[in-house]
C-alpha positions in Angstrom: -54.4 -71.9 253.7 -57.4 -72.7 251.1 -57.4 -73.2 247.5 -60.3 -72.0 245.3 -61.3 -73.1 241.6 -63.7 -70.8 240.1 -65.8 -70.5 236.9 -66.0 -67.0 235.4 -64.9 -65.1 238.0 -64.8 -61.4 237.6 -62.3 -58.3 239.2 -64.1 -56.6 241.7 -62.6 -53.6 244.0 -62.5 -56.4 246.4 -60.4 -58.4 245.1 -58.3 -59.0 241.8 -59.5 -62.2 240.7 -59.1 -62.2 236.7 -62.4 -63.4 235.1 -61.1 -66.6 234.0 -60.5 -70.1 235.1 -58.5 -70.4 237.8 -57.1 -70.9 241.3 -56.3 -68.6 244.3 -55.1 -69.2 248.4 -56.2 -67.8 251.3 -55.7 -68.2 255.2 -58.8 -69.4 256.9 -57.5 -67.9 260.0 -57.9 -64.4 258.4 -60.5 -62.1 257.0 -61.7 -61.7 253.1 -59.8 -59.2 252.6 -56.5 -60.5 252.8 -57.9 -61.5 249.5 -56.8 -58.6 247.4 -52.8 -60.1 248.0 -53.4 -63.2 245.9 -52.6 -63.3 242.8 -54.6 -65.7 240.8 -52.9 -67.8 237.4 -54.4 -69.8 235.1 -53.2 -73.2 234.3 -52.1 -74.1 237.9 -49.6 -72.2 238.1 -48.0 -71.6 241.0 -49.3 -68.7 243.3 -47.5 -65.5 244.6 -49.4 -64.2 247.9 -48.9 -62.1 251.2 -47.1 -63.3 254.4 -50.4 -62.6 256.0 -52.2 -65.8 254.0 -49.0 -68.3 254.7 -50.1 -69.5 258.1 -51.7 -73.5 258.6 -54.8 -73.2 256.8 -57.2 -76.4 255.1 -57.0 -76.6 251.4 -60.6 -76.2 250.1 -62.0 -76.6 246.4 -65.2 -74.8 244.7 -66.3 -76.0 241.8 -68.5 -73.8 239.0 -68.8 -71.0 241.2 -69.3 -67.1 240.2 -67.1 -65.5 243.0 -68.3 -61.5 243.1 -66.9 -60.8 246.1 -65.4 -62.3 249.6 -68.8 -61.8 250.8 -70.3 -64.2 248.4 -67.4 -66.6 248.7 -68.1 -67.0 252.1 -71.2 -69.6 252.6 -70.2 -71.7 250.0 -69.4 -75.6 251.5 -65.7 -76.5 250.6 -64.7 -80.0 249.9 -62.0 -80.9 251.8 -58.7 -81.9 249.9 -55.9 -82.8 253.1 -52.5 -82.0 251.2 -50.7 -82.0 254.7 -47.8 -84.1 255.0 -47.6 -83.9 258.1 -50.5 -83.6 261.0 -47.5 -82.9 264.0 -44.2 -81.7 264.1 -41.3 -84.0 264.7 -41.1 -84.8 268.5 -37.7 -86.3 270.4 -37.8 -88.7 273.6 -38.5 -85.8 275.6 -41.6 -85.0 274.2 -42.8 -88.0 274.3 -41.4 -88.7 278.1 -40.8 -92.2 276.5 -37.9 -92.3 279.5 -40.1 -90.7 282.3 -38.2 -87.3 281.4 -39.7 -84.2 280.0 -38.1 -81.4 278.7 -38.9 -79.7 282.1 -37.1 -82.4 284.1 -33.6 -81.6 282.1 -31.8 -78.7 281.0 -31.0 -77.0 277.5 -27.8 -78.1 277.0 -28.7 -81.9 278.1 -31.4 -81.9 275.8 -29.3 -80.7 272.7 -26.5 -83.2 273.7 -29.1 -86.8 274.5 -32.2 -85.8 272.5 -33.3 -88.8 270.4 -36.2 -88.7 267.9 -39.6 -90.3 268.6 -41.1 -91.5 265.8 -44.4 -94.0 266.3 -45.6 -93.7 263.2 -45.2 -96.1 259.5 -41.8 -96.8 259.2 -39.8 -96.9 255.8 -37.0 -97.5 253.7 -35.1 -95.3 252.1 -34.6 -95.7 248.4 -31.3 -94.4 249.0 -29.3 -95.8 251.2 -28.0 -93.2 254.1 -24.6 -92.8 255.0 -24.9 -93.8 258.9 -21.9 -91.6 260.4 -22.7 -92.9 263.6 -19.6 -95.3 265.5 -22.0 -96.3 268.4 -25.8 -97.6 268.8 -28.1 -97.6 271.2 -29.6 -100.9 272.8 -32.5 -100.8 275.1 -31.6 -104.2 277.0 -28.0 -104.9 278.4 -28.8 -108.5 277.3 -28.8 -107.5 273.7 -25.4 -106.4 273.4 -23.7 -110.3 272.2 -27.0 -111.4 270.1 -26.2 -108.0 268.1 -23.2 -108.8 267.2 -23.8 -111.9 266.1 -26.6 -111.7 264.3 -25.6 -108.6 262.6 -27.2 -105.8 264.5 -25.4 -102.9 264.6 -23.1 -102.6 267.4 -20.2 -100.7 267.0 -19.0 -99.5 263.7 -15.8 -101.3 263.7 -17.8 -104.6 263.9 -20.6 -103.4 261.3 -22.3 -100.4 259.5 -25.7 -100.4 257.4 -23.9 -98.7 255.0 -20.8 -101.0 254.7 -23.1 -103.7 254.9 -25.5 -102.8 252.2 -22.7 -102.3 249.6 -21.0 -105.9 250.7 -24.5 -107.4 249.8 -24.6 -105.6 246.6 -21.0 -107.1 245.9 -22.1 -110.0 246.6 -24.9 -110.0 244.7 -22.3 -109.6 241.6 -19.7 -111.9 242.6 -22.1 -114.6 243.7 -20.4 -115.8 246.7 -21.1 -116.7 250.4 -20.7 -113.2 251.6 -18.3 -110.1 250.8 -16.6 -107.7 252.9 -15.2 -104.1 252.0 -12.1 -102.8 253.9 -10.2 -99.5 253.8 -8.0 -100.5 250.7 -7.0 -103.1 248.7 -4.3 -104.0 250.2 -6.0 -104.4 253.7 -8.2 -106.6 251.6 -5.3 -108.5 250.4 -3.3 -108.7 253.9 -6.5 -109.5 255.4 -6.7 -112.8 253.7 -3.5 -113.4 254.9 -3.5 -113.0 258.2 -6.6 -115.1 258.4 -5.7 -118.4 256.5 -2.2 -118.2 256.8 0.4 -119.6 259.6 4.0 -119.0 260.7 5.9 -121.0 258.0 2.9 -120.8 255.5 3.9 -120.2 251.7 2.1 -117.8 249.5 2.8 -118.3 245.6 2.0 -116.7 242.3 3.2 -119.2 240.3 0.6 -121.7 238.7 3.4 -124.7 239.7 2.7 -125.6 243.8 5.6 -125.4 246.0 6.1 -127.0 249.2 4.1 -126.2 252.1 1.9 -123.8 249.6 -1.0 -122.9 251.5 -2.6 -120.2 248.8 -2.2 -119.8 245.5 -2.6 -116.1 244.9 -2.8 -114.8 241.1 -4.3 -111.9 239.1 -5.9 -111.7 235.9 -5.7 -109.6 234.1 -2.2 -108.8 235.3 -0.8 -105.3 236.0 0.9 -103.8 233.8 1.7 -106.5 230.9 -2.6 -107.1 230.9 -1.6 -111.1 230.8 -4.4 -113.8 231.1 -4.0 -116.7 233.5 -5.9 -119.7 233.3 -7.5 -119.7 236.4 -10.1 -122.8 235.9 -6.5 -124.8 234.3 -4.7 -123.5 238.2 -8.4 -125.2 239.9 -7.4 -128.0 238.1 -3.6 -128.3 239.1 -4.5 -127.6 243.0 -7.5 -129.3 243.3 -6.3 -132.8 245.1 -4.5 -130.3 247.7 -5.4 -128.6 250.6 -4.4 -125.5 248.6 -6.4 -121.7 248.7 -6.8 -119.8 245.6 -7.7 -116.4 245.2 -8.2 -114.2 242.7 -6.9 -110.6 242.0 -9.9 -109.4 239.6 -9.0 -106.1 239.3 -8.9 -105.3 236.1 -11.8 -107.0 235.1 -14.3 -106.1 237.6 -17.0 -108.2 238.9 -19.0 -106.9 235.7 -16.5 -108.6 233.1 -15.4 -111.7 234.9 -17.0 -113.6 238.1 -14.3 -115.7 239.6 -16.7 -117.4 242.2 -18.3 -119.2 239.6 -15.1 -121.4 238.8 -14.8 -122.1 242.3 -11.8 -119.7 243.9 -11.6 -119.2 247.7 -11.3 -115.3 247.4 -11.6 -112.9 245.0 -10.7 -109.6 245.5 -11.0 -106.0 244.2 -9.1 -102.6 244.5 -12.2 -101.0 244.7 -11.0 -97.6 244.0 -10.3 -98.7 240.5 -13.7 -100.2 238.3 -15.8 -100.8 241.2 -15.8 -97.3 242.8 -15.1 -95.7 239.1 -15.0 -92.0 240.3 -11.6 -91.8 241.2 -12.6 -90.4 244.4 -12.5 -93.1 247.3 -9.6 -96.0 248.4 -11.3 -99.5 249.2 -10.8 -102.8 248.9 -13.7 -105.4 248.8 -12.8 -109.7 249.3 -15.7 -112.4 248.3 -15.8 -115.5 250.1 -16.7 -119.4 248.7 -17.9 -120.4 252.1 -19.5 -118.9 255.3 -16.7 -119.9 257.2 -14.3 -118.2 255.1 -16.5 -115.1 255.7 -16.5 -115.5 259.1 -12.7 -115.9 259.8 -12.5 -112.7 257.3 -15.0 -110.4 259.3 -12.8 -111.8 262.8 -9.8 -110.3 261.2 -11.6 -107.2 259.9 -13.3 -106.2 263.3 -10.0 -107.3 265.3 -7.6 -104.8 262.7 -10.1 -102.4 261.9 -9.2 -102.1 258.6 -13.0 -101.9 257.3 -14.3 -99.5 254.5 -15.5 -95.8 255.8 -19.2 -95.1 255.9 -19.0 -92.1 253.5 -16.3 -94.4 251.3 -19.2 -97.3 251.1 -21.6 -95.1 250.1 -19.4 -93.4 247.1 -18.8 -97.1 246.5 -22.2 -98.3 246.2 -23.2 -95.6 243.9 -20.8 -97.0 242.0 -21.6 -100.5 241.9 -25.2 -99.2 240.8 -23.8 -97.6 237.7 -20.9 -100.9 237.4 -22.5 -103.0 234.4 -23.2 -99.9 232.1 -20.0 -98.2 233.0 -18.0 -101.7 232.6 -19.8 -102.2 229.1 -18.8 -98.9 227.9 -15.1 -99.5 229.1 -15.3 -102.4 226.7 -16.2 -101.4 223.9 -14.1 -98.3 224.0 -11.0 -100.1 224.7 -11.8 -102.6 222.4 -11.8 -99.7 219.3 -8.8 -98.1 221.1 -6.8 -101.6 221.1 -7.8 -101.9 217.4 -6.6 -98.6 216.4 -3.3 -98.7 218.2 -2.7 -102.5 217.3 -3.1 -101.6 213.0 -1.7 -97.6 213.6 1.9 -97.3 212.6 4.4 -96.3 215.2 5.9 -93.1 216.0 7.8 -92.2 212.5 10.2 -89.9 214.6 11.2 -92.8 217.3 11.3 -95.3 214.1 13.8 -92.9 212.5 15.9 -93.3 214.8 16.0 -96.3 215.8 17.0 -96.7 211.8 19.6 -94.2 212.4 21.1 -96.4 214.9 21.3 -99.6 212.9 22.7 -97.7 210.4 25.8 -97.6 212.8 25.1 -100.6 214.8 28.3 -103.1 213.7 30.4 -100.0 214.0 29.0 -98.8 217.6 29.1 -102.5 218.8 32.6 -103.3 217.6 34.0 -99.9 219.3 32.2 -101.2 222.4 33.3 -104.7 222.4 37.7 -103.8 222.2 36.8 -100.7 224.7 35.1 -102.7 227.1 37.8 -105.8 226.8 40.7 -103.0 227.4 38.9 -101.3 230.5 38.0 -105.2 231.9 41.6 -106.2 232.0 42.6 -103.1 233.7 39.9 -103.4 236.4 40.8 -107.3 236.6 44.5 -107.1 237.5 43.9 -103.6 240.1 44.3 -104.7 243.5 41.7 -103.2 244.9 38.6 -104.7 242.8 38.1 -108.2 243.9 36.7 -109.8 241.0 35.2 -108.8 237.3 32.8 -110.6 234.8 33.2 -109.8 231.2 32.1 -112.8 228.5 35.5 -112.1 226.9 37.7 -112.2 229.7 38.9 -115.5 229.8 38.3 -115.8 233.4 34.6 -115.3 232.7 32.9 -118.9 234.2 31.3 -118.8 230.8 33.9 -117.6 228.6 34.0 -120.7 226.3 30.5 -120.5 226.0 30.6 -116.7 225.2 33.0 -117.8 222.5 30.4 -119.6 220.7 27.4 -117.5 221.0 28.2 -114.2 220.9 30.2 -114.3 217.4 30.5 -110.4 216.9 31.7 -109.6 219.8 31.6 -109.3 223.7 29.4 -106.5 224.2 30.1 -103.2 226.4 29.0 -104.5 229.2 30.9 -104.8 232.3 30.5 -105.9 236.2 33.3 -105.1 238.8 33.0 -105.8 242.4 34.8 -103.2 244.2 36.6 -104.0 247.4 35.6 -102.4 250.9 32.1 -103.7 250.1 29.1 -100.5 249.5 31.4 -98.0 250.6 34.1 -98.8 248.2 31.6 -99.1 244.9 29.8 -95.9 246.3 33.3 -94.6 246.3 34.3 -95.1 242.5 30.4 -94.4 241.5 31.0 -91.0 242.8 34.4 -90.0 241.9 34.7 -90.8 238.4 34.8 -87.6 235.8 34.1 -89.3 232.6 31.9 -92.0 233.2 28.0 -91.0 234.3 26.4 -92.0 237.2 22.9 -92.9 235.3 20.6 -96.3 235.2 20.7 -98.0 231.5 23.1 -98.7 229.0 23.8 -99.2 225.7 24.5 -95.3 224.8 27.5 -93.5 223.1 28.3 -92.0 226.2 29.8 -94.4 229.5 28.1 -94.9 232.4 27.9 -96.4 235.7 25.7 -97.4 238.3 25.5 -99.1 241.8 22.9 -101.5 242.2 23.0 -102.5 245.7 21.7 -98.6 246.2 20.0 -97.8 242.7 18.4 -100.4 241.3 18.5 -103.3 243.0 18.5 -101.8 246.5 17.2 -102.3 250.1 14.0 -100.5 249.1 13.1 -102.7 246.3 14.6 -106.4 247.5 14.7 -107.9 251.1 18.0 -108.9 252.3 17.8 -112.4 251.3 16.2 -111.4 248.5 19.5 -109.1 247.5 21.5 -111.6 248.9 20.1 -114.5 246.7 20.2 -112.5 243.1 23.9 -112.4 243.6 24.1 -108.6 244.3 26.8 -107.0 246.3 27.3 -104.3 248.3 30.9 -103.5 246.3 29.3 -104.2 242.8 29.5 -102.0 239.6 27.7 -102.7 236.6 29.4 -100.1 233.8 28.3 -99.6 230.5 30.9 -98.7 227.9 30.5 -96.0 225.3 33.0 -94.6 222.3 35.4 -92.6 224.5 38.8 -94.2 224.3 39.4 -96.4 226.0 42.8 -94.8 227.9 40.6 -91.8 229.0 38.3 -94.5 230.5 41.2 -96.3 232.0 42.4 -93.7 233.5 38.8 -92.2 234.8 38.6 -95.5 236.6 42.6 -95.3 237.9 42.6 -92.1 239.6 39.0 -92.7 241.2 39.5 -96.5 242.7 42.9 -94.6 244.2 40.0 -93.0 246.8 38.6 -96.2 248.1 40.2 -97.0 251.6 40.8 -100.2 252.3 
């Protein structure tokens, strides 16, 4: 293909060149006439012309030339202009024979399935980084294979990936540590830590106050949900003549807002599907490291688990680390407006007026609570089949006398009965009563009940030492008494404890 400039060129019955300033393209592998297709624009805009001029052609330039005719255009000398790209198509290992095998020696089907491309010419870098799919690598020498690994190559995916890699160093490049590492959430992140610095009998604490045999200090700032600041340089100071680890939830800071390396934590770690990724569309974790051989025993438990960050998931990760320090400072500021609003806007008028409505009746409500719930306590404390009951004003109560002198207006509505015959026998009263409600809370007009060994203080919330150790029993009610009389109540309770078996 050829391009033309012209000076006042003119139509002819040749050809349709306007008689202007322009530009036109033709094949050199073809005859003038194919001239007649192109259309010629002004201005260098682009040109519209037959599939009979779109074959490889040289790109030639005339300069202050009267074209009359094809005829004419012909002897004039063309200055070369090589817009190419390419000289030759893209070739693979076959091609090239580069193994001693053509595309002769093998068949279609194994040259689909092991082609490889050849490239010998200037190599590269992406300004984007690619997402490498690829879980295996080729090595040319079988001696290769441990160097790799240990000096980063890529191997196996499981043990390293240029994408995952790029993003850690970008991470790291934030954080300021020895080295990063991104894994598949941010709780493999957090679990990884663990099962790399800690032993059988080790203690992991949140508490700023060291315990015995405390091998990591683990805390998070800001916490989640109550958006608490810890001290973290203070903690430093308080662990520093131990042998203790700390790391460093950072979460809801980002690496942007608050750089945890820099007071000299072991770890600090991200969720980085929150800030870090900050597209809501990826689940990853990232830990930094204060030493190389921190790293190290990180990246031993990484590629031994495989719980490291997804190609595709790095990438969506690293576009968002590009984006992090404007997106972080526009996070500030808006909250920071928000905050202010909220903290000097006056609350809800409707919730206010009724909270108002229920001071109004407060010493009333309270009062009818207070004689209910003593009448109902003695009735559950004397039945034979409840073994014990705590109500301040029960004088059995351990802290009765204490009761006595702090809570002046009363003893509440609030009432705990252990039934006998253990879970079954407080699942079978929680289920049978009529007036009561089976519901979590307290405090309302209307009674209710619940069983905390299954509701709210269950096996899927507490371990069973932890149950065991908030005093928490299998039999136990914890009953909240409204303004139904209290006979009705009595006799709700009567005629459902007469269904536990004992």
């Amino acid at each position: 293909m050829a391009v033309f400039t012209a000076a006042e060129k003119r139509s002819t019955p040749e050809s349709n060149f306007p008689a202007q300033r322009g530009e036109f393209e033709f094949n050199n592998n073809h005859a003038f006439h194919d001239l007649r297709t192109v259309r010629v624009t002004p201005g260098g805009v682009p040109l519209l012309f037959s599939p009979s001029v779109c074959e490889k052609a040289t790109i030639v330039s005339f300069h202050q030339t009267t074209i009359q005719s094809p005829a004419e255009a012909m002897p004039l000398q063309p200055v070369v202009r090589h817009l190419s790209i390419r000289e030759a198509p893209a070739k693979s290992n076959f091609d090239q024979a580069l193994e001693g095998l053509t595309l002769d020696d093998v068949s279609s089907t194994s040259a689909l399935v092991s082609c490889q491309h050849a490239f010998s010419g200037t190599h590269t870098t992406p300004l984007v980084v690619p997402i490498y799919h690829s879980s295996t690598y080729i090595m040319d020498r079988l001696e290769d294979g441990t160097p790799a690994i240990i000096d980063g190559s890529s191997v196996y995916s499981r043990l390293g990936n240029p994408t995952c890699e790029m993003t850690e160093a970008a991470i790291n490049a934030v954080e300021r540590g020895a080295g990063s590492l991104t894994f598949a959430s941010g709780m493999a992140a957090v679990t990884s830590v663990f099962l790399g610095f800690l032993n059988t009998g080790d203690h992991v604490s949140h508490l700023k106050k060291p315990i015995p045999m405390l091998q990591l200090l683990w805390l998070e700032t800001p916490c989640n949900p109550n958006i608490l600041i810890v001290d973290v340089q203070a903690v430093l100071d308080l662990v520093k003549d131990r042998d203790i680890l700390v790391g460093v939830d950072s979460t809801f800071a980002s690496p942007h807002c608050q750089q945890m390396m820099k007071l000299g934590v072991d770890f600090c770690m991200h969720s980085c599907s929150k800030y870090i990724g900050g597209h809501s569309d990826l689940i990853g974790g990232c830990v930094t490291t204060r030493t190389v051989e921190q790293w190290r025993i990180l990246k031993h438990v990484q590629g031994t688990f495989g719980n490291m960050l997804s190609p595709h998931d790095a990438s969506l990760l690293l576009r968002g680390l590009r984006t992090l320090p404007l997106r972080m400072k526009r996070h500030s500021e808006t909250a920071l407006e928000v905050a202010r609003y909220l903290d000097q806007h006056p609350k809800s008028p409707h919730d206010a007026s009724l909270l108002l409505r229920g001071l109004r009746t407060l010493p009333l409500r309270m009062k009818r609570h207070s004689e209910t719930a003593l009448e109902v306590a003695r009735y559950l404390d004397q039945h034979p089949k409840v073994e014990r009951v705590n109500y301040p004003g029960l004088e059995s109560h351990p802290q009765h006398e204490i009761a006595k002198r702090q809570m002046t207006g009363g003893y509440s509505g609030m009432i705990m009965a252990e039934i006998k015959g253990g879970s079954k026998g407080g699942e079978t009263v929680a289920e049978n009563v009529r007036i009561f409600r089976m519901a979590v809370s307290l405090g309302g007009v209307q009674s209710i009940l619940e069983h905390p060994y299954t509701m709210t203080h269950g096996k899927y919330l507490l371990s069973e030492e932890e149950t065991k150790n908030s005093g928490v029993t299998p039999g136990m009610l914890r009953i909240s008494i409204g303004l139904e009389d209290a006979a009705d109540l009595i006799a709700d309770f009567k005629q459902a404890l007469e269904k536990v078996e004992l």
